[in-house]
C-alpha positions as CSV (number, residue, x, y, z in Angstrom):
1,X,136.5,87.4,47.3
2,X,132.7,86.3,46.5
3,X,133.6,82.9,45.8
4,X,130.4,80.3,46.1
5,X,129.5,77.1,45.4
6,X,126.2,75.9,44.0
7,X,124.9,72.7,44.8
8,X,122.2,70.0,43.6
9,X,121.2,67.4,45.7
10,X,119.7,64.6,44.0
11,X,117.2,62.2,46.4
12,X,115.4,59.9,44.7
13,X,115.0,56.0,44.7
14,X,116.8,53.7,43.2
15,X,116.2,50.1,40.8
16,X,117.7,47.3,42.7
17,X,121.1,46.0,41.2
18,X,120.7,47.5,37.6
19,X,122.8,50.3,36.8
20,X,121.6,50.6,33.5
21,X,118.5,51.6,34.2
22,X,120.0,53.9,37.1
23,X,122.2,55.5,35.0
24,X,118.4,56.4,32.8
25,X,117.1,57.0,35.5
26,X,119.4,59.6,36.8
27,X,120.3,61.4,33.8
28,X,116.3,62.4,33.3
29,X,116.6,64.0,36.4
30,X,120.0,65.4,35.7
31,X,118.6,67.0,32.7
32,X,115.6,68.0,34.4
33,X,117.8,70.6,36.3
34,X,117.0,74.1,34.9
35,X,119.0,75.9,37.3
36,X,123.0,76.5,37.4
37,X,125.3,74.4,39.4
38,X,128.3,73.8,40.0
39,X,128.6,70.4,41.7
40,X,125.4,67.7,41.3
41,X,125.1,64.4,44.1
42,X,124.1,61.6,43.8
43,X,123.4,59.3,47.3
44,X,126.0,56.1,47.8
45,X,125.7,53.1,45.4
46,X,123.7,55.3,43.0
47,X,123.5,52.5,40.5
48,X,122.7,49.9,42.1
49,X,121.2,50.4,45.8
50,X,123.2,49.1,48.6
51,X,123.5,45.4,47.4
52,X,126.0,42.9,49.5
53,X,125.8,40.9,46.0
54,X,128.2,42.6,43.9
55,X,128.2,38.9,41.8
56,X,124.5,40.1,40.6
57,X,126.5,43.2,38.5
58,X,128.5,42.5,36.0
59,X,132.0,43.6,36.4
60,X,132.0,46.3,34.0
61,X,129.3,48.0,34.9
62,X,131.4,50.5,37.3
63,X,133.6,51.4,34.5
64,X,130.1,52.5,32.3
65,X,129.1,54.1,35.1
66,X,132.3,56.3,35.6
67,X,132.2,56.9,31.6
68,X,128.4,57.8,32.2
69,X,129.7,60.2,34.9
70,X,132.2,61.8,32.6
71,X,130.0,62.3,29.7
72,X,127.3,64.3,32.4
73,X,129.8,66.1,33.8
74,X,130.6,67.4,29.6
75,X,127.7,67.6,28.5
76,X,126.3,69.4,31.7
77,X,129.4,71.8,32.4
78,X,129.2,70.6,35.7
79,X,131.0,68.1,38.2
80,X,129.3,65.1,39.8
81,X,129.7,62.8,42.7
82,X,128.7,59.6,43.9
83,X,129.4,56.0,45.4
84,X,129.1,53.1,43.1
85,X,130.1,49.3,43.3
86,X,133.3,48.7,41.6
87,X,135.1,45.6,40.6
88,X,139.1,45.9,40.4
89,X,141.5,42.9,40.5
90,X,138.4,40.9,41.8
91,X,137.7,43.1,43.9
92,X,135.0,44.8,45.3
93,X,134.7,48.3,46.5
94,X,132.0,50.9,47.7
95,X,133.9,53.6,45.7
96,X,133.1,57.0,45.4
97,X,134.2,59.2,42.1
98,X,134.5,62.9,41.7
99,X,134.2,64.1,38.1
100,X,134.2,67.6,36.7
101,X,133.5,68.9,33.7
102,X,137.2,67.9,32.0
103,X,136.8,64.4,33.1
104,X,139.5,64.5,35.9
105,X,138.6,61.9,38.2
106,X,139.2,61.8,41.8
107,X,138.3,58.9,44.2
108,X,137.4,57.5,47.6
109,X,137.0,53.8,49.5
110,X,134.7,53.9,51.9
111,X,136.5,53.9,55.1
112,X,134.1,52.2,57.5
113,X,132.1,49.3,55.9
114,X,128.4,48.3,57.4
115,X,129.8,45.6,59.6
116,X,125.9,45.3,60.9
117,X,124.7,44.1,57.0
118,X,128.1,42.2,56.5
119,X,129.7,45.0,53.8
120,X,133.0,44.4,55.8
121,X,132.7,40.5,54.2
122,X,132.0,41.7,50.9
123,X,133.8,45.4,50.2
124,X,137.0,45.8,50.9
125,X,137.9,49.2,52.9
126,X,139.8,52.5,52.5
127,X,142.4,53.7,54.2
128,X,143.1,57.3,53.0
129,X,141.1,60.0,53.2
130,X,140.2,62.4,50.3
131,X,140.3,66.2,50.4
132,X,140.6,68.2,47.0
133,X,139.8,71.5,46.0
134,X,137.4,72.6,43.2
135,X,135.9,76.5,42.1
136,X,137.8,77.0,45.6
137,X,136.2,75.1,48.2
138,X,138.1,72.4,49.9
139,X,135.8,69.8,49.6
140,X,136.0,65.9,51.9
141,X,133.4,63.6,50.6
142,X,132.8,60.4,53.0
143,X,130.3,57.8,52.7
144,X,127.2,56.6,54.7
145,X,128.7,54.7,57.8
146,X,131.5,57.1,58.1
147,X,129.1,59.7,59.6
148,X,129.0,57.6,63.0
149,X,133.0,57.9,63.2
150,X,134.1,61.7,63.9
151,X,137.7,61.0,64.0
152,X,137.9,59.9,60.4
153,X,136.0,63.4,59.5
154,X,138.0,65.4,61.8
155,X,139.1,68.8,60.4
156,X,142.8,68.6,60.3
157,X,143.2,69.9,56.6
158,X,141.1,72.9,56.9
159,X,138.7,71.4,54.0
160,X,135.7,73.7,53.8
161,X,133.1,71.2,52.7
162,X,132.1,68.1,54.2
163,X,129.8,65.7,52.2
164,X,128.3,62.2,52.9
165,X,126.4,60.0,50.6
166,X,124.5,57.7,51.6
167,X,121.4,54.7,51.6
168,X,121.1,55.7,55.2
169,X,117.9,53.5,56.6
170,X,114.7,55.2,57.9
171,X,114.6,53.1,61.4
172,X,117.9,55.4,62.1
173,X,117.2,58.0,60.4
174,X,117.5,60.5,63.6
175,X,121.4,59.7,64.1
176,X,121.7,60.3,60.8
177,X,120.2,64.1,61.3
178,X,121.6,64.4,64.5
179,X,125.2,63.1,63.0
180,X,125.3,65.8,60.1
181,X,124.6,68.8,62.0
182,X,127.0,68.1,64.6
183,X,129.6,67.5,62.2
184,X,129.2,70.5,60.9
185,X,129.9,72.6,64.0
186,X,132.6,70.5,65.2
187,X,134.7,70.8,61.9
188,X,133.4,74.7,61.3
189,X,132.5,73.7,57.8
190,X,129.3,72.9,55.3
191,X,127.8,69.6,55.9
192,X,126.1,67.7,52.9
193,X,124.2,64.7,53.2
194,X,122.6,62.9,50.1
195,X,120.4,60.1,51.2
196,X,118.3,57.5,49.2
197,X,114.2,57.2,49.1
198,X,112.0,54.6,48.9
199,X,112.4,50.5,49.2
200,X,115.6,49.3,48.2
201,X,115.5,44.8,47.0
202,X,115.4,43.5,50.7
203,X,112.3,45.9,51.8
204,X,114.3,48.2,53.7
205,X,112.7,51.6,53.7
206,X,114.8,54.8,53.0
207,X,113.2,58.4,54.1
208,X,115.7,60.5,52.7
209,X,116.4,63.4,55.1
210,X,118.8,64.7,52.7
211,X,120.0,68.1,53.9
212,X,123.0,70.8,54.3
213,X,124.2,73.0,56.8
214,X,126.3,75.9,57.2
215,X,129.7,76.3,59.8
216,X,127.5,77.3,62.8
217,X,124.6,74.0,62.3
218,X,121.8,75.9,60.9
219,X,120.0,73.8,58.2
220,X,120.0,75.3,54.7
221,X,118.4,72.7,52.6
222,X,116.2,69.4,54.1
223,X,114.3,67.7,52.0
224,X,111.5,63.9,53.0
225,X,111.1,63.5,49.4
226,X,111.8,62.6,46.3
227,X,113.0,65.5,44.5
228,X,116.2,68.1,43.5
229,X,117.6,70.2,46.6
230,X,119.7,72.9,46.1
231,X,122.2,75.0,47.8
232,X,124.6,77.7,47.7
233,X,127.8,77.7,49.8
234,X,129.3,81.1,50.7
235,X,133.2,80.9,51.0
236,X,132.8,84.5,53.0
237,X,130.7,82.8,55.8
238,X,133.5,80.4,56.2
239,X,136.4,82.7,56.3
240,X,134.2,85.1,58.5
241,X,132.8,82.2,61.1
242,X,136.5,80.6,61.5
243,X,137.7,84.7,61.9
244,X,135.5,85.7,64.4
245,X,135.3,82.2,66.4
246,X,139.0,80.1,66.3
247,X,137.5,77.2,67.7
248,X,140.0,74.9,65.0
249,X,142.9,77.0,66.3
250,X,142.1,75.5,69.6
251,X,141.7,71.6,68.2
252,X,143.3,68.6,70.5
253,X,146.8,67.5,68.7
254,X,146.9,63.7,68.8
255,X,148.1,60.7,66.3
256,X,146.2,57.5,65.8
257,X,147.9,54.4,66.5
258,X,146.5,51.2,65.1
259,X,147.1,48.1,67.5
């Protein structure tokens, strides 16, 4: 079966704590797309950059931004993913939505908060992992910080796709290559990572780095600026790299305990 996946990565900057004009900003480039996809991304806390002041965005503005999401997705005939801040019960999460084109919605928490910028005080954490399938492709979408934890991304579900989004700083910015590649070849699946460019409100700088790679590490996309990458992922090479080397078959069996 010649089943693929086509992908657009969007890196580009973002406006400090004003999803309104994120949302503009996005869409231009959204419509900007001439070629046919099947999945677009959009890095973590697309509309907003990675504030720890979610009091400086009015509560509602995640639910506009989820509507915006669905309405792209329509209008587009394609799904779209991201991280944004959103308010629920008071309380604050770096949440990630997954909408295609029908407006079906799925989410995740982010897992690991940036303890080292205080998101831990601010965010409140997931604790379940998301793995769906669309045209498919098993897909697990994570977020920034998660990439330094391998446990939380390990391949226990057989999910074929593995994407991060991120506003992963450019001081680090060789973990974060480093990270993605090796994730790939440990979990024998496509990688994805959507970074941010540019300066974000506190003057950190963000060199994007966004890139994907395929079951055996080799780097497909990359990209230092600000523009649209895109990639197709080839269902065959994953059934034929996980047929002709069983390195999952021969995965460690163990159970996390929490103490």
């Amino acid at each position: 079966m010649d089943t693929k996946l086509k992908l657009a990565l969007i890196q580009s900057h973002l406006i400090w704590e004003d999803p309104k004009a994120n949302r503009t900003l996005f869409e231009e480039k959204i419509r900007a797309i001439s070629r046919d996809v099947d999945l677009i991304i959009l890095p973590e806390m697309f509309s907003t950059g990675f504030t720890m002041n979610p009091e400086n965005v009015e509560a509602e503005e995640g639910e506009k931004t989820v509507e915006w999401m669905k309405h792209v997705a329509k209008q587009q005939g394609t799904a779209v993913i991201g991280s944004i801040v959103f308010s629920e019960d008071k309380t604050n999460y770096n949440r990630l939505f997954f909408v295609d084109p029908n407006g079906n919605l799925k989410t995740y928490d982010k897992k690991h908060t940036f303890t080292l910028a205080g998101e831990d005080k601010v965010y409140k954490a997931g604790t379940s992992k998301l793995v769906f399938e669309y045209l498919g492709f098993k897909i697990c979408p994570l977020i920034c910080y998660d990439l330094r934890f391998p446990v939380w991304a390990r391949n226990v579900e057989d999910y074929d796709v593995l994407i991060y989004v991120a506003n992963w700083p450019k001081p680090r910015i060789e973990a974060w290559d480093t990270l993605l590649k090796a994730r790939a070849i440990e979990n024998m699946a496509y990688c994805v990572g959507v970074n941010r460019i540019g300066l974000d409100g506190l003057g950190y700088e963000y060199s994007g780095h966004s890139a994907v790679y395929d079951t055996l590490g080799n780097q497909i996309a990359y990209s230092e600026k600000e523009e649209t990458l895109f990639a197709t992922l080839d269902k065959k090479h994953i059934d034929e790299t996980r047929a002709k080397l069983k390195f999952l078959e021969d995965r460690d069996e163990f159970n996390l305990v929490k103490l």
